[in-house]
N, C-alpha and C positions, 0 to 999 in steps of 0.2 A: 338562601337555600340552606337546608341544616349539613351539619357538618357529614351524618349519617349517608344522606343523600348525595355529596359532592366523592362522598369514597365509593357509595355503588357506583356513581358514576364515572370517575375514576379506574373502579379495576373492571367494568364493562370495556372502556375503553383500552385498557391493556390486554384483556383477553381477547378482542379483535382482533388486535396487531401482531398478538403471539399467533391467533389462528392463522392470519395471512401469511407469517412468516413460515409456519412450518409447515403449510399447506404442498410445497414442493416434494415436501418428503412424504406426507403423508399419502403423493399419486404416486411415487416409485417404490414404494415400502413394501406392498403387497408383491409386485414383482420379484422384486430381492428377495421376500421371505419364500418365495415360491422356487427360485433356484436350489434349496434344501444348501447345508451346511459344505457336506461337497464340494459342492459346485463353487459353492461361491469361494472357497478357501484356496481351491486350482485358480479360481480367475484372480483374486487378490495376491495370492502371493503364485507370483511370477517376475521374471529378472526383467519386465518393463515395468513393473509397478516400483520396484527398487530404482530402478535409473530414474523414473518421474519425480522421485520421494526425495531421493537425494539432488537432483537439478533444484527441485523448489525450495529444498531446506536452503542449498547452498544461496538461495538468491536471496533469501529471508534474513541469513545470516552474516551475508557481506551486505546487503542493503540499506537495512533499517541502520545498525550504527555509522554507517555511512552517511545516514541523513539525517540522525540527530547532530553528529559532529558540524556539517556543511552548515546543516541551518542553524545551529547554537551559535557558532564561529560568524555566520552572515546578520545574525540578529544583534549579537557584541557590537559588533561595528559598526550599524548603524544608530540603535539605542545606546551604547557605553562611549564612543568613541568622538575626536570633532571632524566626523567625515563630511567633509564639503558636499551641500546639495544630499543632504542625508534623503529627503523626504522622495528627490528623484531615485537615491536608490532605491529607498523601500518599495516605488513605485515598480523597478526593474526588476530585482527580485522575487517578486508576486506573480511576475509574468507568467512564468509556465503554468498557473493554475486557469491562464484564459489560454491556452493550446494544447490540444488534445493531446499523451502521452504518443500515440500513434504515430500523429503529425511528426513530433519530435523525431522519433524515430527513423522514419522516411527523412528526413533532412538529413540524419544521421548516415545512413545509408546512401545518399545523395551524392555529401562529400566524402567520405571515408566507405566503399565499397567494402574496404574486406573489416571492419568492424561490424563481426557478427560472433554468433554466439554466445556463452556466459560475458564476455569481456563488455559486450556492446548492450546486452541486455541491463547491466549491470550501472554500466554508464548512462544511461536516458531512463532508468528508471530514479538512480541516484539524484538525477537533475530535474525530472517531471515530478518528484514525489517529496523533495527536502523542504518546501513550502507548508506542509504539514504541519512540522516543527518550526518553522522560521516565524508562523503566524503569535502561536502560545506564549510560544517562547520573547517574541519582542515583546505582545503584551504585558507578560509577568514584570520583564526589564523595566520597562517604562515607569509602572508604577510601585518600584521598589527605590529606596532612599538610599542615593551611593555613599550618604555618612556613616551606615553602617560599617562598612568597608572599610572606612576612614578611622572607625576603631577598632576594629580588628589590627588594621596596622599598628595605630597607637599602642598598640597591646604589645607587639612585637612580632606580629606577622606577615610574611611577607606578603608582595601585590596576589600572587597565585594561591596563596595560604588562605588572605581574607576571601578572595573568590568561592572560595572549596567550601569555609566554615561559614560564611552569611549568606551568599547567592546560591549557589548549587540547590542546596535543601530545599528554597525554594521555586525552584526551575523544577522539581525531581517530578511535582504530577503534570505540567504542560509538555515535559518530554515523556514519560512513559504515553501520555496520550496522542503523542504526536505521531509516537515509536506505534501504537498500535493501530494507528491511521494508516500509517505506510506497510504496515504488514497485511492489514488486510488487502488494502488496493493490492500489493503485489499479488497475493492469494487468489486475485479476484482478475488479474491483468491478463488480458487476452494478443491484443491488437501489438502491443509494443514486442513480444516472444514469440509471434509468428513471425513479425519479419526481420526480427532479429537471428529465427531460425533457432531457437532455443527451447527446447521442450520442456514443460510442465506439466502439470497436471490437465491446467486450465487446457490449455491449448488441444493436449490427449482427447481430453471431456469432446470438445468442440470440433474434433476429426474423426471421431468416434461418431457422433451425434450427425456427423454431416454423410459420412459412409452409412450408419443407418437408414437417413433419412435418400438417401439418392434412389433413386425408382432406374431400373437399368434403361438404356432406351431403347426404342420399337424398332423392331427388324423389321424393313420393307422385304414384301415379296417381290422376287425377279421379275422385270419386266419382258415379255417376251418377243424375244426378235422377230 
């Protein structure tokens, strides 16, 4: 196939996937553009749109470095370290990506009742979501050469000195991509903030959506005595 033909083919195929993707917007666009500037300025800036804004940042902002740390520190260990039965950890570790965030959750709730709110949202999502980072990031480890390290020392640096100047740098794209895996899942997280009772946006979106959509229900007429 000529080179010509594989790039129309190519950005056909990318203009699909753009279409689909922003096809959401483009059914509630007309909407929104029809509430006139007004309107919509009273409905966004409001002191619920503020508490939603600030709930989500705050979760975005304790989270994600909470899950780069968790899973960088979980992958050290089992790739840099001589942890006994490593391969059963890595296997342990991976778990929460085969149990729903949700599920989590509810267990959470289970044992520990009064762990709700930012504290508990905070916690199961830190734990459902640091696999993100723990994956990239072993892989990078693995196949990187701990002799580097080994001269950086020789240099005169210490063990946490050669860590910063030969490893980090290149840890630095598996963790921003790890970091932006978990930010959006949180963005995007529903099931684990409702019943941690913790509001968001998402959650707002999705109580809003469901109060729209409820139909009230049918008044029977009196039956006569």
């Amino acid at each position: 196939m000529p080179a010509s033909s594989r790039a129309r083919g190519a950005a056909l195929a990318a203009a699909l996937v753009a279409g689909i993707t922003v096809l959401p917007l483009l059914v509630v666009l007309p909407d929104a553009l029809s509430a006139g500037p007004a309107r919509a300025a009273a409905y966004l800036f409001r002191p619920r749109v503020g508490e939603l804004l600030t709930h989500t940042g705050l979760l975005v902002i304790v989270t994600v470095p909470a899950t780069v740390v968790v899973g960088t520190l979980a992958a050290w260990l089992v790739e840099r370290t001589a942890l006994p039965w490593a391969g059963l950890w890595r296997a342990l570790l991976l778990a929460p990506l085969a149990v729903p965030a949700f599920v989590s959750a509810y267990a959470w709730i289970t044992v520990a009742p009064w762990l709700t709110g930012f504290a508990g949202a905070a916690l199961v999502t830190i734990l459902a979501y640091y696999p993100f980072v723990f994956l990239p990031v072993a892989a990078v480890l693995r196949t990187l050469d701990p002799a580097d390290e080994e001269v950086a020392r020789s240099l005169g640096l210490s063990p946490t000195g050669a860590v910063v100047r030969t490893v980090l740098p290149r840890l630095r794209p598996a963790l921003s991509g790890g970091a932006l895996l978990v930010a959006l899942h949180l963005l995007a997280e529903y099931g684990v903030l409702e019943m941690m009772r913790f509001q968001t946006f998402t959650t707002a979106i999705m109580q809003q959506y469901a109060w729209g959509s409820a139909t009230p229900p049918a008044v029977s007429s009196p039956r006569c005595s």
